[in-house]
N, C-alpha and C positions, 0 to 999 in steps of 0.2 A: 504494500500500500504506500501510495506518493500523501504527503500532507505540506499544504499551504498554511504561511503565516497570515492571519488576520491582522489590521491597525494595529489592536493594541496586544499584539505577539503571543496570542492564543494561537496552536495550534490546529487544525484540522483537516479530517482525512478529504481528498479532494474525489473520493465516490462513498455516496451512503448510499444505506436503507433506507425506504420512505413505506410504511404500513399504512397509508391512503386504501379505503374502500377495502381491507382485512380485516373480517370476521373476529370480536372479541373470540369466538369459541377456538377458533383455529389458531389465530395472530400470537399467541404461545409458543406454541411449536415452529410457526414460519420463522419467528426471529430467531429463539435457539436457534434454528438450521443457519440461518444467515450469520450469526457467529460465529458459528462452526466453521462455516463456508471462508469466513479473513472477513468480513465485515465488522468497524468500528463504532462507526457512524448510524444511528438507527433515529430516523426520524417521525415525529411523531406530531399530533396536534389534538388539543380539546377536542373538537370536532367529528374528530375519526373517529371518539366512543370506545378506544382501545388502551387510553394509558395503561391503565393495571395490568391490563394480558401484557403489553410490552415488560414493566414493572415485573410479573412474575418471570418472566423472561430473563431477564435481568440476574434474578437473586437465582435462578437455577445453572445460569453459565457459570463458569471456574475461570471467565474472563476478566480479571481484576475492574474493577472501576474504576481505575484511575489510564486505563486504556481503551473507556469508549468515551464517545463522543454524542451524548445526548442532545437532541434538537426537539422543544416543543415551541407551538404556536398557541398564543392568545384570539382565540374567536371575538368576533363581532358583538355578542349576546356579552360578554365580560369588558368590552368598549368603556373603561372610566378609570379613574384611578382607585377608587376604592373596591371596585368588582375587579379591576385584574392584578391588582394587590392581591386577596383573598385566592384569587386564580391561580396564579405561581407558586402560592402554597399549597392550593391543592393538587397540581400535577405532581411538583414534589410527594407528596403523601402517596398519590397513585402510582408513582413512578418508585416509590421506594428509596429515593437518593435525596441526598443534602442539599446537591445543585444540579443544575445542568448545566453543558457546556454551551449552550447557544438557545436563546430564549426569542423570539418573531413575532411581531403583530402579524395576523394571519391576513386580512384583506384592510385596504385603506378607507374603512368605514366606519362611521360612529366617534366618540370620542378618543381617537387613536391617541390624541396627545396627553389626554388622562393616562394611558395606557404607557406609552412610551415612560409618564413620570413615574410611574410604578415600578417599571424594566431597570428605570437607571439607582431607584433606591437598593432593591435587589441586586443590581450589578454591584454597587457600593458594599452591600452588606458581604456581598461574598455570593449569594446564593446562584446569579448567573455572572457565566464565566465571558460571553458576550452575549449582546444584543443587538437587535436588526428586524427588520419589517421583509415581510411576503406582500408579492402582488402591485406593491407600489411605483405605477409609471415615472418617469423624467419629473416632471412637475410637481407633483406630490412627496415624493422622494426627495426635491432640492430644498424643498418647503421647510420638510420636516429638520432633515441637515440644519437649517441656518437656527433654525430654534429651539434645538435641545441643546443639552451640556455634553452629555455622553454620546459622541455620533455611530450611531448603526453602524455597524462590521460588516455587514451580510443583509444582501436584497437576492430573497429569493422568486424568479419568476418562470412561468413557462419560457422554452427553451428548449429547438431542435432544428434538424436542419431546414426542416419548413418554416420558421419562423424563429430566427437567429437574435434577434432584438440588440441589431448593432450600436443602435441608435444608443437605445436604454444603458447598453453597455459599458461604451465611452464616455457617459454621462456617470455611471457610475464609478469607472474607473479615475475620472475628475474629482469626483469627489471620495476618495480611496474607500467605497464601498466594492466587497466583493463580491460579481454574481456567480450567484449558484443556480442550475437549471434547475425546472421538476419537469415533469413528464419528458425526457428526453427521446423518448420514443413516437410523443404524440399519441399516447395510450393505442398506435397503431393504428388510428384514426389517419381519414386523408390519403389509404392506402400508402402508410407511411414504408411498410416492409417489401414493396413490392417496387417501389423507385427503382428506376434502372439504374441508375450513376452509380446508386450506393451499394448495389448487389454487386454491380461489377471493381469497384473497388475491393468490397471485401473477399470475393475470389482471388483479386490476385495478390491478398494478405492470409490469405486461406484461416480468413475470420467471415465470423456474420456480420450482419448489414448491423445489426445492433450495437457491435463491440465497434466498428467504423464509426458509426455515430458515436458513442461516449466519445470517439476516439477526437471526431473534429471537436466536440465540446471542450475537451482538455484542453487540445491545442489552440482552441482561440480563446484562452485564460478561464472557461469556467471550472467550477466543481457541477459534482452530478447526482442527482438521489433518486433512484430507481428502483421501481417496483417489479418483486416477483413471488409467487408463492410455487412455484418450480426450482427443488434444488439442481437442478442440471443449470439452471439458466442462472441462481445468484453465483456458481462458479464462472460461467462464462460471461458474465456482466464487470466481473472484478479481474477479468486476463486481458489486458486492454494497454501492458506497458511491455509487451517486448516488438512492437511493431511501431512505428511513423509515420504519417501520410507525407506524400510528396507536394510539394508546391501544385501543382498540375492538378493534384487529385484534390487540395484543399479548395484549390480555386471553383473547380466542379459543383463540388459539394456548396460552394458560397450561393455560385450562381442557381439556388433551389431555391433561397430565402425569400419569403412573399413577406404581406402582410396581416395576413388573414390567423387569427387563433385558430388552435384545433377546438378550443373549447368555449370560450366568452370572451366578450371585451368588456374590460373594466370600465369603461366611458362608455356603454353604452346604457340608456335609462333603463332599459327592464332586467337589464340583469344586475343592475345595480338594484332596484325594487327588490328583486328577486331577492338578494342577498341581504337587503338588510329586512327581508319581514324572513327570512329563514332564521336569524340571528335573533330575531324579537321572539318568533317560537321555541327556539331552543331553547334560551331564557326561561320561558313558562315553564318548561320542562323540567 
């Protein structure tokens, strides 16, 4: 496993685990496997309805704790300071650990700045080891930058060859936030596996079109968190460093980048609706 330095010289593996849309009854056993498999990194979020499954995970590995690399996300529904105050100690609690190593606002809605001031007293106390926001375009991202004290380490957003977000990128990399992809596959949507360019790329690395992909993601400075409940495929998702792509073949692969999400745009109104009356239900819940 390769691991990049964050701003403030935390370390992190530059491929995780993401348990998105895994079953608490299963998401047990998946992560143990993904430990087993060289997995560090194991990401998680309120959200996904799974901490604890991850948490018992956790305490049954012989993987020390102080060699993985925990990621959770603050939901919408926990939006304030005093709700994701109370939030971070309770993924702590489900989670089983003292801290984690990397703590996200999960979408840029609701009183994220409540949130963020909660992140940065927890980062203080010790409890998170960094902090950073999910989902957050250019603008909102620059926003948030100028008026916290503690700046975001880590903006994590969709991220693949169909939709590279060069832009968002350099804008992050300006302001020394580092992105991290999620769905780097495009959850296979968009007939993401079926591309020609990248099929034939990965023949003549006698890799799959998937490990090609992680592979231009590294290459053009991201980290990567990917999902799979196939241990055949958390090994070949993490064999991604004894090959290079060549100039020729990165440039290929550029020339794929649209603008189109595989899954929503954050400026678009109904999926913003969407998302904050999902956020208000969860809440009730």
């Amino acid at each position: 496993m390769e691991w990049i330095t964050l701003s403030n010289g935390v370390k992190m593996p530059v491929l995780g685990f993401g348990v998105y849309q895994i079953p608490a009854d299963i998401c047990t056993e998946v992560v143990c496997q993904a430990l087993s498999a060289g997995y560090r990194l194991i990401d998680t979020a309120q959200i996904y309805r799974n901490e604890e499954a991850v948490g018992q995970a956790l305490q049954k590995s012989s993987v020390p704790r102080e060699e993985l690399f925990l990621t959770g996300k603050i939901w919408i529904a926990n939006a304030s300071y005093e709700k994701a105050k109370a939030s971070i100690d309770g993924t702590l609690r489900k989670l089983g650990t003292d801290y984690l190593d990397l703590m996200l606002i999960h979408q840029p809605f609701g009183d994220y700045y409540g949130s963020y001031r909660a992140m940065e007293e927890a980062y203080r106390a010790g409890k998170l080891r960094a902090i950073g926001v999910s989902n957050f375009y250019p603008d909102r991202l620059i926003d948030l930058w100028h008026f916290v004290e503690v700046k975001p380490m880590v903006n994590q957003a969709e991220s693949h060859i169909l939709y590279q977000q060069q832009k968002a990128h350099e804008i992050m990399e300006q302001y020394g936030v580092h992105h991290q992809a999620w769905a780097p596959f495009a959850h296979g949507r968009m007939n993401f596996f079926s591309i020609g360019a990248l099929r034939e790329i990965a023949h003549n690395h006698g890799k799959t079109a998937a490990q090609v992909a992680e592979r231009f993601l590294l290459e053009a400075g991201r980290s990567v968190v990917a999902k799979t409940t196939h241990r055949e495929r958390m090994a070949e998702n993490l064999d991604v460093f004894d090959f290079s792509l060549t100039a020729q073949e990165k440039e290929s692969l550029r020339s794929l980048d649209g603008t189109t999400s595989a899954f929503f745009s954050h400026t678009d109104p109904e999926t913003v609706e969407s998302l904050c009356k999902r956020g208000a239900e969860v809440w009730q819940n």
